[in-house]
DRENKE-833486 format. One record per atom (N, C-alpha, C, O): residue in three letters; x, y, z. Coordinates in steps of 0.2 Angstrom, whole numbers, padded with zeros to 4 digits, always signed. Example, Ala and Ser with C-alpha at 12.3 -4.5 7.8 and 13.67 -1.06 7.14 Angstrom:
DRENKE-833486
ala+0066-0028+0039ala+0062-0022+0039ala+0066-0016+0039ala+0071-0017+0042ser+0064-0011+0035ser+0068-0005+0036ser+0064+0000+0039ser+0067+0006+0040
end
This chain:
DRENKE-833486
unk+0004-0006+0000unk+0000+0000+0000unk+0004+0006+0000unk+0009+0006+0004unk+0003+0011-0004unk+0005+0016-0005unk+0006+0022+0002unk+0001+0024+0005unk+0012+0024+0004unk+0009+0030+0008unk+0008+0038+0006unk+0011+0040+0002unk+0004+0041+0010unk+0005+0047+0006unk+0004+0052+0013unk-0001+0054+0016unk+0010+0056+0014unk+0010+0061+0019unk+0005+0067+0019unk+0002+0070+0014unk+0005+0068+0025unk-0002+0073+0025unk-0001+0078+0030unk-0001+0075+0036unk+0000+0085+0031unk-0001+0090+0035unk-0007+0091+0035unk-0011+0090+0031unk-0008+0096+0041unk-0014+0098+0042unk-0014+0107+0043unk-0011+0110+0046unk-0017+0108+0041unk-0017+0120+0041unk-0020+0120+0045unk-0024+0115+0047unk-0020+0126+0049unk-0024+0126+0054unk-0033+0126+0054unk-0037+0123+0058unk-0034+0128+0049unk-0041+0129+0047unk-0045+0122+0046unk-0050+0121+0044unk-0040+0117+0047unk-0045+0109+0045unk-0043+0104+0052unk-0043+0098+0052unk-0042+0111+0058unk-0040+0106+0065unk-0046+0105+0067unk-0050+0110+0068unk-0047+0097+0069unk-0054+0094+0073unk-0058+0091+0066unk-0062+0086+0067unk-0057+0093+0060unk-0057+0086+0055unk-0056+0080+0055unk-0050+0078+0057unk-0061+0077+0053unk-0055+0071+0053unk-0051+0070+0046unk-0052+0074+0041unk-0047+0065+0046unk-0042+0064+0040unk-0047+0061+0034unk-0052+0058+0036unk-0045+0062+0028unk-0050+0060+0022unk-0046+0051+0024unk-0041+0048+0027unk-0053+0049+0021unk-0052+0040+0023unk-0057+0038+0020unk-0063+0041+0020unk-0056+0031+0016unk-0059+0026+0013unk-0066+0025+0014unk-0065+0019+0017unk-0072+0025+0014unk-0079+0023+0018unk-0080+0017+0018unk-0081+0014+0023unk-0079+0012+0012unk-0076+0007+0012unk-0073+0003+0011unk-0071+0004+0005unk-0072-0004+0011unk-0065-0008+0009unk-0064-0008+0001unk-0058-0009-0001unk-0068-0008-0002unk-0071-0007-0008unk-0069+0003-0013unk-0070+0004-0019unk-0067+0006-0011unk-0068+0012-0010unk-0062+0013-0014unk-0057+0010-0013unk-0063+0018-0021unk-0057+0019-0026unk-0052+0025-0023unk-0046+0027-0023unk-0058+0028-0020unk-0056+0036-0018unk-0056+0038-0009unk-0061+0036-0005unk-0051+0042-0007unk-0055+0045+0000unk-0059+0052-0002unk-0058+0056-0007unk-0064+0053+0006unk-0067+0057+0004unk-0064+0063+0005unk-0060+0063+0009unk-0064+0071+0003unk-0061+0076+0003unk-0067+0081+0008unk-0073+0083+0007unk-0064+0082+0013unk-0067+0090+0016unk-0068+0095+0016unk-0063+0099+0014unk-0073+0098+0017unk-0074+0107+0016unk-0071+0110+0022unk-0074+0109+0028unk-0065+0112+0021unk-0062+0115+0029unk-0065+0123+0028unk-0061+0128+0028unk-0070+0124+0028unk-0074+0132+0030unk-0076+0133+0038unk-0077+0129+0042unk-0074+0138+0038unk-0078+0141+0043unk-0086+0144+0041unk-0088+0148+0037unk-0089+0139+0047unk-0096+0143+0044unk-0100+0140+0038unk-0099+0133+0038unk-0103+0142+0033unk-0106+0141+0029unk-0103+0145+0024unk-0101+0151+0026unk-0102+0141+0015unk-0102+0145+0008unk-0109+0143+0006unk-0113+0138+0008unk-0111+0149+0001unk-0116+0149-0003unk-0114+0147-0010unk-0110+0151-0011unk-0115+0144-0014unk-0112+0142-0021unk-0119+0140-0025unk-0123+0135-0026unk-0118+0150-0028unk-0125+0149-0033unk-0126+0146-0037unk-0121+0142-0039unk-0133+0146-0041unk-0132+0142-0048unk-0127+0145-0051unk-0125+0151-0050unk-0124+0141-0056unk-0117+0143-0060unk-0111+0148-0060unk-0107+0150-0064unk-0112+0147-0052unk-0105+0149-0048unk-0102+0142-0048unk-0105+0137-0047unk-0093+0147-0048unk-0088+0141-0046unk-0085+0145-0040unk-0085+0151-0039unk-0081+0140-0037unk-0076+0141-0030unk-0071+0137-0032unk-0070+0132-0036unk-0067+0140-0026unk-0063+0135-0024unk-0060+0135-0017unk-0056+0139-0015unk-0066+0126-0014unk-0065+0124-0006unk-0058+0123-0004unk-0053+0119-0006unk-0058+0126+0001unk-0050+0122+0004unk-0052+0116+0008unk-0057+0115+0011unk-0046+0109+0008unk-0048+0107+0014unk-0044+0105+0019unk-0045+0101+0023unk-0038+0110+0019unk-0036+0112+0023unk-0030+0109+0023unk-0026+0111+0028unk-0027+0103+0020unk-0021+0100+0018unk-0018+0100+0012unk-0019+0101+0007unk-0011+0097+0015unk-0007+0097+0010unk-0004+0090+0010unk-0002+0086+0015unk-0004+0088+0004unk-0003+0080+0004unk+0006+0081+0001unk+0008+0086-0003unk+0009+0074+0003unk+0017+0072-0002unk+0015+0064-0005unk+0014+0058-0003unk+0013+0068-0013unk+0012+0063-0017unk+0017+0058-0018unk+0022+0061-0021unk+0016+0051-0018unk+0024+0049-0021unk+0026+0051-0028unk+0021+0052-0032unk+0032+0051-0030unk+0033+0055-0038unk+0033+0047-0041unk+0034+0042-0038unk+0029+0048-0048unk+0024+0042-0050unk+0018+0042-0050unk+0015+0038-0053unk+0015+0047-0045unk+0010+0047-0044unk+0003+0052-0045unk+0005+0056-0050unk-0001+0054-0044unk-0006+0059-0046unk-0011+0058-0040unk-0013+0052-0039unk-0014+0064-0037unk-0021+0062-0034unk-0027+0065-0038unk-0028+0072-0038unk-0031+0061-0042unk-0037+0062-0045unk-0042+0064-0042unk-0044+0060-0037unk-0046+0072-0042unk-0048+0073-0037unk-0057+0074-0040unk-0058+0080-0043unk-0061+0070-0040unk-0066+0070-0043unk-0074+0070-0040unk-0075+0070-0034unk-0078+0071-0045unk-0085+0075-0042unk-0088+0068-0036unk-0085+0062-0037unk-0092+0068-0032unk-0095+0065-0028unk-0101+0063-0033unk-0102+0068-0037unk-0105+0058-0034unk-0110+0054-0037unk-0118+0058-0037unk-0122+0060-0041unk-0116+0057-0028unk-0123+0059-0025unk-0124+0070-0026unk-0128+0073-0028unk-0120+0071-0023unk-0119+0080-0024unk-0121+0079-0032unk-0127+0080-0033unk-0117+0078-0038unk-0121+0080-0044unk-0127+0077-0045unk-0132+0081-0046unk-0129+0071-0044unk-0137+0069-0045unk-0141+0072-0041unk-0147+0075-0043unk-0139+0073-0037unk-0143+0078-0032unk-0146+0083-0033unk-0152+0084-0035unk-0139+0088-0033unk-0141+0096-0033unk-0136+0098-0039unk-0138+0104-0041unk-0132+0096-0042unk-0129+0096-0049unk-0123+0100-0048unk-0121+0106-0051unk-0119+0096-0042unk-0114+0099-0041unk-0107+0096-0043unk-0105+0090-0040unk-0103+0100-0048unk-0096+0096-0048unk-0093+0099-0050unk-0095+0105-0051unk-0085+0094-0054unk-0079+0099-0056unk-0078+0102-0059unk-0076+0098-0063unk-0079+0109-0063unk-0077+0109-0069unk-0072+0107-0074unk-0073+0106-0080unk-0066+0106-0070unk-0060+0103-0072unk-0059+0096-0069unk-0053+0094-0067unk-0065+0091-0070unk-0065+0084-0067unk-0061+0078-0074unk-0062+0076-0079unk-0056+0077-0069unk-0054+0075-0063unk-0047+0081-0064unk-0043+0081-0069unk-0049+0084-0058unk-0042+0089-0055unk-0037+0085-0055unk-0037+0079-0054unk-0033+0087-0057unk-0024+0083-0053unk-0020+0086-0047unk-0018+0092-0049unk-0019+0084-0042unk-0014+0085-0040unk-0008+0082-0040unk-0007+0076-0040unk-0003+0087-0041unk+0003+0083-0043unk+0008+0081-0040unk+0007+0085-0035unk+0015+0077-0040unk+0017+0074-0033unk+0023+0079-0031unk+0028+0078-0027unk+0023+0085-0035unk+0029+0090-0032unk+0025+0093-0029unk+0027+0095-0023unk+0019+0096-0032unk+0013+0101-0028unk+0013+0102-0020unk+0008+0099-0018unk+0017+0104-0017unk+0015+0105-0009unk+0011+0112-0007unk+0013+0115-0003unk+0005+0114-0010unk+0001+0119-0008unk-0004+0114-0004unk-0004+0108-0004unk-0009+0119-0002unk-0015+0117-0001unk-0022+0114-0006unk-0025+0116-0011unk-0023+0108-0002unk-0026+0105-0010unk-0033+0108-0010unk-0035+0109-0004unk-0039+0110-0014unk-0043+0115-0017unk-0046+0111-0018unk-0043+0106-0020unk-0054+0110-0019unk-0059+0108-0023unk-0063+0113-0027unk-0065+0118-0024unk-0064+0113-0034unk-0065+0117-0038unk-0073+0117-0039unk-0074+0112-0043unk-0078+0119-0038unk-0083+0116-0037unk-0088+0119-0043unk-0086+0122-0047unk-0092+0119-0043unk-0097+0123-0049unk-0105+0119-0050unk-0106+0114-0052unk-0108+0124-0049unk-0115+0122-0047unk-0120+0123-0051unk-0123+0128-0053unk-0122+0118-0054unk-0125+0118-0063unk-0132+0116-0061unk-0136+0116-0066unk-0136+0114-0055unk-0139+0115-0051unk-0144+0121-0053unk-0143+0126-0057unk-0151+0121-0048unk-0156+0129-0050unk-0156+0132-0044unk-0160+0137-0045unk-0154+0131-0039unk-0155+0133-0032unk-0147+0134-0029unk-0142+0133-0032unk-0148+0138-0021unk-0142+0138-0020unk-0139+0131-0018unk-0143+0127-0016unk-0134+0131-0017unk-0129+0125-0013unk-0124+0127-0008unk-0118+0128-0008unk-0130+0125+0000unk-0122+0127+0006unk-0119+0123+0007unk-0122+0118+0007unk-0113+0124+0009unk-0108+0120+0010unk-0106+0121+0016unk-0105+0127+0018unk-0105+0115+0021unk-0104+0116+0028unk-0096+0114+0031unk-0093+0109+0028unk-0093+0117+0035unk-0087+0112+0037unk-0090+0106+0040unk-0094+0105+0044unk-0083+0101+0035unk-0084+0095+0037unk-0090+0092+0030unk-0093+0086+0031unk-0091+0094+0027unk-0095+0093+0024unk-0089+0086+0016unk-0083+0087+0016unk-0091+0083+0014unk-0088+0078+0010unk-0090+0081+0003unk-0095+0081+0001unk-0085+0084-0001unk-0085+0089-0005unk-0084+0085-0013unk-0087+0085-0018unk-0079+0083-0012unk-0077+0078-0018unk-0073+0071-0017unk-0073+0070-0011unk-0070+0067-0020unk-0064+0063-0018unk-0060+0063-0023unk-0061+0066-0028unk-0054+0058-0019unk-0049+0060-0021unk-0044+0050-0024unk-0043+0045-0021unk-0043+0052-0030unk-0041+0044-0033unk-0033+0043-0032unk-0035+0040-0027unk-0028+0042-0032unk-0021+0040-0031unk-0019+0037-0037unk-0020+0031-0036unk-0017+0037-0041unk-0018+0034-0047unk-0008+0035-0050unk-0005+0041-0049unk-0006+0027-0053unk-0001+0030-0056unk+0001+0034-0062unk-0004+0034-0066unk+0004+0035-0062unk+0007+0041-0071unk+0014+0040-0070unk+0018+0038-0066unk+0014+0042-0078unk+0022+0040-0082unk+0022+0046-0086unk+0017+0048-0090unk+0028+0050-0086unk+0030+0055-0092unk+0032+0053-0098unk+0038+0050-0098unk+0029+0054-0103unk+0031+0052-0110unk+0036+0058-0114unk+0035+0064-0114unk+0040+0054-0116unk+0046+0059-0121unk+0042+0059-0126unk+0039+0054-0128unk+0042+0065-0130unk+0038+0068-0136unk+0045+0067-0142unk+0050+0070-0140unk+0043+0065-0147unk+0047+0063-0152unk+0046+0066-0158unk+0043+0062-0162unk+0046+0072-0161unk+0043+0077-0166unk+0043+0070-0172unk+0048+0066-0171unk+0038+0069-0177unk+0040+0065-0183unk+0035+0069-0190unk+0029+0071-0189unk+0038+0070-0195unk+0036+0073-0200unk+0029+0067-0202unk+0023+0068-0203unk+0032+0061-0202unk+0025+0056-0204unk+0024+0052-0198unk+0029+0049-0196unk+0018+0051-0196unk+0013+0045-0190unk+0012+0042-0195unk+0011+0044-0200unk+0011+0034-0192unk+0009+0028-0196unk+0002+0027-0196unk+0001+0025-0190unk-0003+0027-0199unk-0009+0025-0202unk-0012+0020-0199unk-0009+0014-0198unk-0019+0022-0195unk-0023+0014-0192unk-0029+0015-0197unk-0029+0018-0203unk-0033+0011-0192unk-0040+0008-0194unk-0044+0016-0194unk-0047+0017-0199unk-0044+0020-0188unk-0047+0024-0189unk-0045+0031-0190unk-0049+0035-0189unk-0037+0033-0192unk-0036+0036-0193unk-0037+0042-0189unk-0036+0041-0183unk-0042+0048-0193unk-0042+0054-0190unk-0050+0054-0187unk-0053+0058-0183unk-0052+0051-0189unk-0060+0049-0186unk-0062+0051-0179unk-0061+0047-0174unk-0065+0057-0178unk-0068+0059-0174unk-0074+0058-0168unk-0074+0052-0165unk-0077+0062-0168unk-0083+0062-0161unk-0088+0058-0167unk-0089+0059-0172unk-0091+0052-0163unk-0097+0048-0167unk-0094+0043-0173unk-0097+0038-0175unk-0088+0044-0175unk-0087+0039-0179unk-0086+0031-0179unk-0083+0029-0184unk-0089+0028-0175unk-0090+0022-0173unk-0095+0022-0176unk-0096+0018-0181unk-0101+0026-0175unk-0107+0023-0178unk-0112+0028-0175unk-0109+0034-0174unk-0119+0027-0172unk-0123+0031-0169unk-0125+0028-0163unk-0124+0022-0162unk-0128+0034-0158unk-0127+0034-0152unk-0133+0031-0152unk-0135+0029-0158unk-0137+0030-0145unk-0145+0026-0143unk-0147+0032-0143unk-0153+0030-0144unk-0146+0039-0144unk-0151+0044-0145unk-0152+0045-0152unk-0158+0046-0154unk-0146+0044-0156unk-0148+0044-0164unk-0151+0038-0167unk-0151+0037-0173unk-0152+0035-0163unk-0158+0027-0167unk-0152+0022-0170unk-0154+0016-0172
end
């Protein structure tokens, strides 16, 4: 199992630590370290603190992704899903939130805002070449496999 260090800012003391709900669980969950209450109108964006700073192993990424139930719900998630955190990154990690929803959305401390995935990555060397080799689908775009179940 992976470790991954974790400071705490003053603003997320008496949280508890993000953790697994469970055994089964891809991601831990992420906290709204607020004071108080945020208001997050329709088609506003923010960005939650939750009050830590993570040491990612180098190799790694934390995927920081919308909650299931928050979008189904009230239609709230990432704009930029899935966030990355990355493993030199030592600020404070942020949840980017945005409310696509028709009402407002409070957000409470302690509150379970997004999670967050671990996932490995690899840097690729870029090789400039005048000619790429030819597949099946060449340059075939959005739909080109065929039609979706809404176009019959």
């Amino acid at each position: 199992m992976m470790r991954i260090g974790i400071k705490r800012l003053p603003h997320s003391e008496g949280l508890p630590l993000p953790q697994y709900m469970t055994a089964g669980s891809s991601g831990i969950d992420l906290l709204a370290a607020v004071q108080g209450e945020v208001v997050l109108r329709p088609g506003e964006i923010q960005a939650i603190p939750t009050g830590l700073i993570m040491a990612i192993p180098t190799g790694f990424e934390g995927q920081v992704r919308p909650r299931s139930g928050l979008a189904l719900r009230y239609g709230i998630s990432l704009p930029n899903a899935p966030g990355t955190v990355d493993s030199d990154y030592r600020g404070e990690v942020k949840v980017i939130l945005i409310n696509l929803g028709k009402e407002d959305f409070v957000i409470q401390r302690g509150d379970r805002i997004a999670q967050m995935v671990f996932c490995h990555v690899e840097q690729a060397q870029l090789n400039e070449l005048t000619e790429l080799e030819c597949t099946d689908r060449n340059d075939g775009g959005f739909g080109h496999t065929g039609h979706s179940v809404q176009d019959g």
